[in-house]
VEXLO-189326 format. One record per residue: residue in one letter; x, y, z of N, C-alpha, C in turn. Coordinates in pm, 1 decimal. Layout:
+------+----------+----------+----------+----------+----------+----------+----------+----------+----------+
| resn |      npx |      npy |      npz |     capx |     capy |     capz |      cpx |      cpy |      cpz |
+------+----------+----------+----------+----------+----------+----------+----------+----------+----------+
|    A |        X |        Y |        Z |        X |        Y |        Z |        X |        Y |        Z |
...
+------+----------+----------+----------+----------+----------+----------+----------+----------+----------+
This chain:
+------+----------+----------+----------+----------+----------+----------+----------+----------+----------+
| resn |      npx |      npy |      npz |     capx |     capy |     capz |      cpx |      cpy |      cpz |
+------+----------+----------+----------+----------+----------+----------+----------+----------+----------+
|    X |     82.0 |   -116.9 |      0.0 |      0.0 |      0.0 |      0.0 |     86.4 |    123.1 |      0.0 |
|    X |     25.9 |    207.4 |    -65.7 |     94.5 |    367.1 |    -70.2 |     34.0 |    484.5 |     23.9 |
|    X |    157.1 |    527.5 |     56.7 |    108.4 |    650.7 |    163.7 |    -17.2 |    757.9 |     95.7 |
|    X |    -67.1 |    786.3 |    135.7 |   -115.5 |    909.8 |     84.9 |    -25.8 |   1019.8 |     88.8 |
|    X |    -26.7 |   1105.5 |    -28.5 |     92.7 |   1228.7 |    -47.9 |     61.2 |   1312.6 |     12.3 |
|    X |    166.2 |   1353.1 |     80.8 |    133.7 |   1493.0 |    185.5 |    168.0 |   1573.2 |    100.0 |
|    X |     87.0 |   1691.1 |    150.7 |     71.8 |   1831.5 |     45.4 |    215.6 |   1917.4 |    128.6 |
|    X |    296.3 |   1975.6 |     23.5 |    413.8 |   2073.5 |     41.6 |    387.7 |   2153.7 |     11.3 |
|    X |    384.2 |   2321.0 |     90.7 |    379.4 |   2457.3 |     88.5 |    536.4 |   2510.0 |     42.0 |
|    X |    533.4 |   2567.1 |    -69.3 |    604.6 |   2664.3 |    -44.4 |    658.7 |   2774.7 |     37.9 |
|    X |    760.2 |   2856.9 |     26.4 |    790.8 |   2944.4 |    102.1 |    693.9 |   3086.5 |     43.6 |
|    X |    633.9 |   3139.9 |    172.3 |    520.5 |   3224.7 |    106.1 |    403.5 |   3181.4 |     87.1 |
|    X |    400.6 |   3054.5 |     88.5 |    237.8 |   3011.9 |     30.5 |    135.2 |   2990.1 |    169.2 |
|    X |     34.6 |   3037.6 |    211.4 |     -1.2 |   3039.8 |    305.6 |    -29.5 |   2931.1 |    356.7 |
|    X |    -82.8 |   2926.5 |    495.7 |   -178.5 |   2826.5 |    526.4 |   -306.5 |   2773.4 |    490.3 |
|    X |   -365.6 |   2694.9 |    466.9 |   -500.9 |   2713.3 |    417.2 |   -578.4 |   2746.8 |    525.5 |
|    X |   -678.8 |   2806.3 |    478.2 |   -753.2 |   2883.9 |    627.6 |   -849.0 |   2725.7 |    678.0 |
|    X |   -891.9 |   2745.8 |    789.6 |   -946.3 |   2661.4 |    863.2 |  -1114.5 |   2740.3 |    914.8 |
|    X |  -1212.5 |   2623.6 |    856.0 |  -1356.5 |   2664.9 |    879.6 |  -1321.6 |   2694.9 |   1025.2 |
|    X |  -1373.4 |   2781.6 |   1089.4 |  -1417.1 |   2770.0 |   1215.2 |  -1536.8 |   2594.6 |   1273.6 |
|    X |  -1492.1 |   2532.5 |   1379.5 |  -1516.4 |   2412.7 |   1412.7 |  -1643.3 |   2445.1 |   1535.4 |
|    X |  -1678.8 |   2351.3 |   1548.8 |  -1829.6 |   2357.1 |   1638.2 |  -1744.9 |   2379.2 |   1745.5 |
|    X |  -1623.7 |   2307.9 |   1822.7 |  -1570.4 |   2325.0 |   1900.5 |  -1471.5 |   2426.6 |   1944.5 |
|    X |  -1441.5 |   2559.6 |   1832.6 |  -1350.4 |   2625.1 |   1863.0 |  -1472.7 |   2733.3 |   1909.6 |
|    X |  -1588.5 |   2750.3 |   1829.6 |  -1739.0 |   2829.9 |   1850.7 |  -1811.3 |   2819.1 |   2023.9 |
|    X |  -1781.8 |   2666.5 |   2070.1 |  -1836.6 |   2667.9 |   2159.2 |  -1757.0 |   2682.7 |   2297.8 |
|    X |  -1600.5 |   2719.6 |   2243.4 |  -1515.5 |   2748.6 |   2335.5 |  -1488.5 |   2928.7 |   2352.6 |
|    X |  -1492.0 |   2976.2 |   2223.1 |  -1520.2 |   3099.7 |   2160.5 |  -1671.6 |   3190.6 |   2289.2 |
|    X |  -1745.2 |   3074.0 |   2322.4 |  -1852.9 |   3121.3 |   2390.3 |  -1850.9 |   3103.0 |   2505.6 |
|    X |  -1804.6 |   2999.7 |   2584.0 |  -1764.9 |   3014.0 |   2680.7 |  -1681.8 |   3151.5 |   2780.7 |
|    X |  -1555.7 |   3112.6 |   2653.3 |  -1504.5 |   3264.9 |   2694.5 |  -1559.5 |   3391.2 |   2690.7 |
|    X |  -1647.6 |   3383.8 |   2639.7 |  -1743.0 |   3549.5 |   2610.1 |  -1826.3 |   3535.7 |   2770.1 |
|    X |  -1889.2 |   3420.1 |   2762.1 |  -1985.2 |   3411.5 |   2918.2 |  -1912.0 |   3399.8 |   3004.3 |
|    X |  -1794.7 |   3379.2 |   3046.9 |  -1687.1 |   3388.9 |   3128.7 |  -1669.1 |   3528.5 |   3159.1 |
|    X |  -1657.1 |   3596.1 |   3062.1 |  -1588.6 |   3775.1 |   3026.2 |  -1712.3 |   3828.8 |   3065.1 |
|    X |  -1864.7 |   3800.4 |   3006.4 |  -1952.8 |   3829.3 |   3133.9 |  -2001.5 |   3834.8 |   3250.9 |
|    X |  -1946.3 |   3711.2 |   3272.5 |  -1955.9 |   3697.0 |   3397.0 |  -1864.6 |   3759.1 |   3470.5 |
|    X |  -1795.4 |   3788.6 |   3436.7 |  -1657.2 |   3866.6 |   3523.7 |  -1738.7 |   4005.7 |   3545.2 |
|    X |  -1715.9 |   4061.5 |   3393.8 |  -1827.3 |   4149.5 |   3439.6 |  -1951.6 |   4229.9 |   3494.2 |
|    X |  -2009.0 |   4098.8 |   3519.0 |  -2113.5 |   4112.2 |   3587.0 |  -2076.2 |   4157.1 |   3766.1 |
|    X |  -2012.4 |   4073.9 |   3779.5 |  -1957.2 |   4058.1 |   3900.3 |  -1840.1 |   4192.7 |   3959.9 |
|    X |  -1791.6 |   4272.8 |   3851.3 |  -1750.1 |   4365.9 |   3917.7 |  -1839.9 |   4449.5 |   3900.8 |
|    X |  -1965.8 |   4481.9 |   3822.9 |  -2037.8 |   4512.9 |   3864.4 |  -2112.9 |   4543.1 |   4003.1 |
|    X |  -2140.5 |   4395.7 |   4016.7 |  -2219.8 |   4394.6 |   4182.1 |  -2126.2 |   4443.3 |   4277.4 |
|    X |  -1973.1 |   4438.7 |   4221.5 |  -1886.4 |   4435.3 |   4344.0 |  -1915.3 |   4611.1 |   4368.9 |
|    X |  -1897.3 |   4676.6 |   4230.7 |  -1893.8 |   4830.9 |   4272.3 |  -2023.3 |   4867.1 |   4318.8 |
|    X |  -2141.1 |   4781.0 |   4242.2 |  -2256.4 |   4876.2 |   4356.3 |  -2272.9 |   4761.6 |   4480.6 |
|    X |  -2189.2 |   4717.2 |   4510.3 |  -2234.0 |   4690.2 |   4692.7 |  -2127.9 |   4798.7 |   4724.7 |
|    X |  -2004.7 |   4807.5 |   4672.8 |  -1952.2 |   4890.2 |   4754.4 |  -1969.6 |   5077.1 |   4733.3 |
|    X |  -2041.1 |   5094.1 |   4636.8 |  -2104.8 |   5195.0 |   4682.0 |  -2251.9 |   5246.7 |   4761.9 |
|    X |  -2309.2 |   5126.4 |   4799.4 |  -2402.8 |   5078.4 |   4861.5 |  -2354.4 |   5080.1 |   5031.3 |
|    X |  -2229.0 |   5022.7 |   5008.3 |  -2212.8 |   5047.2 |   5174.0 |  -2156.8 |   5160.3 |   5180.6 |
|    X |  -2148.2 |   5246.0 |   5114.5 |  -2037.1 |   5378.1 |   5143.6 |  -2174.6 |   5501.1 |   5177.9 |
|    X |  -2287.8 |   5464.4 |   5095.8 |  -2408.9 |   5562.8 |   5084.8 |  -2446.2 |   5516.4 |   5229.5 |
|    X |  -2462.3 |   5400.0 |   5263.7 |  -2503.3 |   5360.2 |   5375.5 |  -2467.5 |   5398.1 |   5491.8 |
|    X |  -2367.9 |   5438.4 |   5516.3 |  -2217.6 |   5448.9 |   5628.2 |  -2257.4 |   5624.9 |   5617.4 |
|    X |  -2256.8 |   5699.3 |   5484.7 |  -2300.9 |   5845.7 |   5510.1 |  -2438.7 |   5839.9 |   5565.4 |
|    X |  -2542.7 |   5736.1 |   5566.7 |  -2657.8 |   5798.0 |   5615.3 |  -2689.0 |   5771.9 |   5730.1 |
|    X |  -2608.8 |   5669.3 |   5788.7 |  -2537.7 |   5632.9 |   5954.4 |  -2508.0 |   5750.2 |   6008.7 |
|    X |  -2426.3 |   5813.0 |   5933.8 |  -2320.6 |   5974.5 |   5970.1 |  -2452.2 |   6052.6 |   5995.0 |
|    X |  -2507.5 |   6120.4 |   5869.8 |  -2613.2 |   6224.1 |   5933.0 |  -2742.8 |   6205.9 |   5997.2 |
|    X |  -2816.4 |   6052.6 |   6021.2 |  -2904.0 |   6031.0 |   6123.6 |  -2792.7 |   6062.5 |   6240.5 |
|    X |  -2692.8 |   6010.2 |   6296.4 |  -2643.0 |   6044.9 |   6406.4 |  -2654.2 |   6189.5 |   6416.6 |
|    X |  -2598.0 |   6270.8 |   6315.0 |  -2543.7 |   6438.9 |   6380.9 |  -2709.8 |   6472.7 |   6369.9 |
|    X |  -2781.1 |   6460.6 |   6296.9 |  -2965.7 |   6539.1 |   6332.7 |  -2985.5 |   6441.5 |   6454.3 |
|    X |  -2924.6 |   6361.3 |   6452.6 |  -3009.5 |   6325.3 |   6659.5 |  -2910.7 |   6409.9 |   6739.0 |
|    X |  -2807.7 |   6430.7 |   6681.7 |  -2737.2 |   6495.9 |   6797.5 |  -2788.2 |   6674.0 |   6788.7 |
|    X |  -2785.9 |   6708.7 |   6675.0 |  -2838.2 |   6835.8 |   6668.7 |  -2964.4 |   6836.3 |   6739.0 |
|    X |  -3101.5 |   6737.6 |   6751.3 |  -3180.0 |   6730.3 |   6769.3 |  -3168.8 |   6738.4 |   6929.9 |
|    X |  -3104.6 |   6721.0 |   7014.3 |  -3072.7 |   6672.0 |   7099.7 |  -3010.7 |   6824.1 |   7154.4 |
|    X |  -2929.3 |   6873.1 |   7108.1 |  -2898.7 |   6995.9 |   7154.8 |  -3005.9 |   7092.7 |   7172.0 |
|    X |  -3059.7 |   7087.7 |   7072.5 |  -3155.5 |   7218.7 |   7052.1 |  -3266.3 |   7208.1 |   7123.5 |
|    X |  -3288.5 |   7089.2 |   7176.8 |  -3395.6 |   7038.4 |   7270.3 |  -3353.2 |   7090.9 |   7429.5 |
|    X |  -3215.0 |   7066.9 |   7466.6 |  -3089.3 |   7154.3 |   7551.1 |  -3107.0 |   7272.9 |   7566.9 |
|    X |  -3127.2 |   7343.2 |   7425.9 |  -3096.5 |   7444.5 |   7437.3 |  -3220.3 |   7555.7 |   7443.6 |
|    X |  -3358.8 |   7478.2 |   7450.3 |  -3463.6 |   7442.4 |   7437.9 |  -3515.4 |   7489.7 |   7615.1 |
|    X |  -3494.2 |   7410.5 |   7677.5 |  -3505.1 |   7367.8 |   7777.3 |  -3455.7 |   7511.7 |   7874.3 |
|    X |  -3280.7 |   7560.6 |   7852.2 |  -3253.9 |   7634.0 |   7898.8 |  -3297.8 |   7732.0 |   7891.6 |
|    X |  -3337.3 |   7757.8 |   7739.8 |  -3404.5 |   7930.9 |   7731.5 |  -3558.3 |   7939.1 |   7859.7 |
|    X |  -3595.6 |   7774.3 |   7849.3 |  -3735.0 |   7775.8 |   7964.1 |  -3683.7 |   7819.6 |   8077.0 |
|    X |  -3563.6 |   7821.5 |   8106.4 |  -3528.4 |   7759.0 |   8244.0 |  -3489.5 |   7942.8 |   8307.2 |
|    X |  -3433.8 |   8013.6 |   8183.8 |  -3433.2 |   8156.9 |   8190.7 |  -3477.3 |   8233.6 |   8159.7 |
|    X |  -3632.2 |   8212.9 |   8104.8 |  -3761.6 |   8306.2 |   8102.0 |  -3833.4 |   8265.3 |   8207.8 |
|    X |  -3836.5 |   8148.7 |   8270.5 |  -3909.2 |   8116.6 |   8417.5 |  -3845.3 |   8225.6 |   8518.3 |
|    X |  -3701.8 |   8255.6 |   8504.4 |  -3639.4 |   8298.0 |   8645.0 |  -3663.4 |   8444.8 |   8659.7 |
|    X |  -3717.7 |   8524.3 |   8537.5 |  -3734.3 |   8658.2 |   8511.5 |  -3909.9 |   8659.2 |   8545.7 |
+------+----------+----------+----------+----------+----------+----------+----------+----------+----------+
């Protein structure tokens, strides 16, 4: 029996192009839903963490209006305490 003849390229002569394969397509997609998924995910990552940062400021100014609230109620009190004495 005889080999089958292998085909010889010249210098310069290209490669022959190659169909795209069911398997290079469904690896091709993977990596895309991978690259979404990544993205997705720094997504969520930046809005939780600007989620806790909005959160943490509205911690901040409920505290200072109770504390303001709290003074002025103080301060409230005293002005009673020196229109009673007059």
């Amino acid at each position: 029996m005889k080999a089958a003849p292998t085909q010889v390229r010249g210098p310069g002569t290209p490669a022959p192009a190659t169909a795209p394969t069911l398997e290079s397509d469904a690896i091709a997609a993977e990596h895309q839903a991978a690259l979404d998924q990544a993205s997705l995910l720094a997504m969520h990552e930046q809005f939780d963490e600007v989620t806790a940062v909005r959160s943490e400021q509205m911690r901040e100014s409920d505290a200072l209006q109770s504390l303001l609230m709290a003074e002025l109620k103080s301060a409230d009190e005293t002005l009673k305490k020196w229109i009673a004495m007059i």
